[in-house]
N, C-alpha and C positions, 0 to 999 in steps of 0.2 A: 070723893075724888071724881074726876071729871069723867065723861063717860067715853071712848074713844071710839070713831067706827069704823075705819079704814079696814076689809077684809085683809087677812093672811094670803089669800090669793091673788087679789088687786096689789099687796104691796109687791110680790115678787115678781111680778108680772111686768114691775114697771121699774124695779133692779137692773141697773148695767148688765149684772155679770147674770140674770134672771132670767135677761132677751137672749142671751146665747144660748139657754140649754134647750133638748128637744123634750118634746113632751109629758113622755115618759118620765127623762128626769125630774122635772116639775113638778109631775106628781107626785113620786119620791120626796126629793125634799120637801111641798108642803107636807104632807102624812107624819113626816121624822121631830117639823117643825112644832117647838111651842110657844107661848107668848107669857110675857109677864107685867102686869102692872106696876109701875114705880111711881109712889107719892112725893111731890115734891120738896125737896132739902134731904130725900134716903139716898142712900148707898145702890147704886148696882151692883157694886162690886167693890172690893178692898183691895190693896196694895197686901201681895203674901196667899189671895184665895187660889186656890189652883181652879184651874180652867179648864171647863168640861165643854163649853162651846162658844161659838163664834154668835158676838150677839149684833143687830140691826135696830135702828133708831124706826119703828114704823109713825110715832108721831111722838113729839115733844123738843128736850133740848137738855143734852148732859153735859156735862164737863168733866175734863180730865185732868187730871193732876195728880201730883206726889208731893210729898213733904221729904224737904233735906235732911240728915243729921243733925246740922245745925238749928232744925226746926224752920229753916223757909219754906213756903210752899211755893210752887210751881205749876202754874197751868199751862198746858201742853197743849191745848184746840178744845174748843168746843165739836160737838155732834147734835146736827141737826136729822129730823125725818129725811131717810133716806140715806144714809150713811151707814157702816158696818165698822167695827174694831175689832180689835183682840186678832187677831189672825198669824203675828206673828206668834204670840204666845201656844196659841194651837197649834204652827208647825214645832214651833220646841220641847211642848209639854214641857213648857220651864212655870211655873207662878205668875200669878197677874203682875209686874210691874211698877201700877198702878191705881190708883182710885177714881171711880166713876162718878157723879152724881147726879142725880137730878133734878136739875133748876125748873124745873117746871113739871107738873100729872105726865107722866113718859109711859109710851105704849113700846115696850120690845117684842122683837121675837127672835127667838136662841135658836140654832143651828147645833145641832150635837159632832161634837168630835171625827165621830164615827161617818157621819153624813158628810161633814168638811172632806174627809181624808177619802170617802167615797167620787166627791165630785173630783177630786185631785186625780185621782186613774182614770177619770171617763169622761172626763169634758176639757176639750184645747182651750174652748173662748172661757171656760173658771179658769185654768190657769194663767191666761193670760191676763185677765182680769186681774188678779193676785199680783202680777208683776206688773201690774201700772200703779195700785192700791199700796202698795209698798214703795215703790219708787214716788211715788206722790207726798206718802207718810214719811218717807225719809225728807224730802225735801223741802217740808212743812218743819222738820223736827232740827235742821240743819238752820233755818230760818230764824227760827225759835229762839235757839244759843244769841246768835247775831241779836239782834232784838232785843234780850231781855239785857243784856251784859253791855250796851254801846247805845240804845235808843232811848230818848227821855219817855213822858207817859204818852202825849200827842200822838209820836210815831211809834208808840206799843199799841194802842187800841186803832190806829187804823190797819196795821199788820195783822192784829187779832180780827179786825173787821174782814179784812180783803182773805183772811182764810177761812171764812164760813162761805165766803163766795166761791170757794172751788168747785167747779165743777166734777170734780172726780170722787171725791172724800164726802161732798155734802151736794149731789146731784137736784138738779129740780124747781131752784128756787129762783132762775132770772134774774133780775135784778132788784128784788125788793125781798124786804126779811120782814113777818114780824115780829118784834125781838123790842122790850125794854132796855132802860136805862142800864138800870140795876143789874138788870141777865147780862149786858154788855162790862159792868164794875166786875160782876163776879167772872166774865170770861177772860177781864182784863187784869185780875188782882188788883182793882182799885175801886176807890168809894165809888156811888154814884154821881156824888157831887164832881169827880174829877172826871168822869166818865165823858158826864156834861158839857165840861168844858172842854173839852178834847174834841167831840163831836161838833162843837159851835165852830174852834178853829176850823176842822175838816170842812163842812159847811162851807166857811167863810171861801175856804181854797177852793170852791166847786165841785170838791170827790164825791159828795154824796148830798141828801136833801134828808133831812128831820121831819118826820110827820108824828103825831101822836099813835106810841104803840109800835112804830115800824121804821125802818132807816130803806130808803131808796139809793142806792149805787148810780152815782154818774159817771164816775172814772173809777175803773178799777185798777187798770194798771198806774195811774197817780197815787192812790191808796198803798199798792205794793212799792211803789217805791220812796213814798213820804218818808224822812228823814230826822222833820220836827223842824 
């Protein structure tokens, strides 16, 4: 597996809701924090696990999704370095929802419960954080429905594309990813081959530029609102 090096320190440091705490807190939380390595095509986590903490993407690239009754599946966003999930699950202490994976050697680091539910008494800019990271993931997941149910595959993988580009959900990245074909099929529940072709349109319309290995963002707000 790949070796990762980003410290535990350096990644919180440079967290949205990270910059808001004082010092002290910071300290706390890293001491409470652990990390865990995830090899690529594993599970973080299953749809049914109960959830003990709030986890952060410190490098790599997961995917989210659930499987129907029916047995379709459904992918819900991808998570890039720098991103956090699970948060609504820890205010419910209800079960994971969902299933994790990771499409690529992913570096996490876990937040315990206990530590989540400590920053929620003692820090304004966590909670407020919490209520943008929510309102952001509501409106990503509101998106989503629309999308999957009314857009051909063209405008699903640009929609998928222009929600890695959030600033809020997946902080840090500017305007360029790097990110494959394939990472892009499996974020879009479709081959690579169709992935391809999607991006060549998008391409052709100006939204983005193709390089080997990475997709460069020209227009984001054209991506969000592509139609097909």
């Amino acid at each position: 597996m790949t070796v990762l090096k980003t410290s535990m320190k350096d990644m919180l440091c440079q967290t949205i809701w990270g910059k808001g705490l004082t010092e002290a807190q910071l300290e706390r939380v890293e001491a409470d924090m652990t990390e865990r390595l995830v090899p690529a095509g594993a599970f973080v986590c299953r749809k049914g696990d109960p959830v003990d903490h709030w986890i952060g993407v410190t490098e790599g690239l997961l995917k989210m999704s659930s499987v129907s009754p029916e047995g379709k599946t459904v992918t819900f966003t991808g998570l890039l370095s720098g991103g956090w999930f699970g948060e609504g699950s820890v205010l419910k202490s209800e079960p994971r929802k969902y299933d994790v994976v990771a499409l690529r050697d992913s570096r996490l680091a876990l937040m315990p419960r206990a530590t989540f539910n400590w920053l929620l008494d003692n820090s304004i800019p966590f909670n407020r954080f919490l209520l943008m990271q929510l309102n952001e993931r509501l409106g990503l997941f509101i998106s989503l429905v629309e999308y999957d149910r009314m857009l051909d595959t063209d405008a699903r993988v640009a929609r998928c594309l222009a929600a890695l580009f959030n600033s809020y959900l997946n902080p840090g990245y500017g305007n360029r990813l790097q990110i494959s074909q394939e990472e892009i099929g499996y974020l879009c529940s479709t081959s690579r081959q169709r992935a391809n072709q999607a991006l060549q349109v998008l391409e052709k319309k100006g939204f983005l530029k193709i390089d080997y290995g990475s997709i460069t963002i020209l227009d984001l707000k054209g991506l969000r609102q592509f139609n097909g």
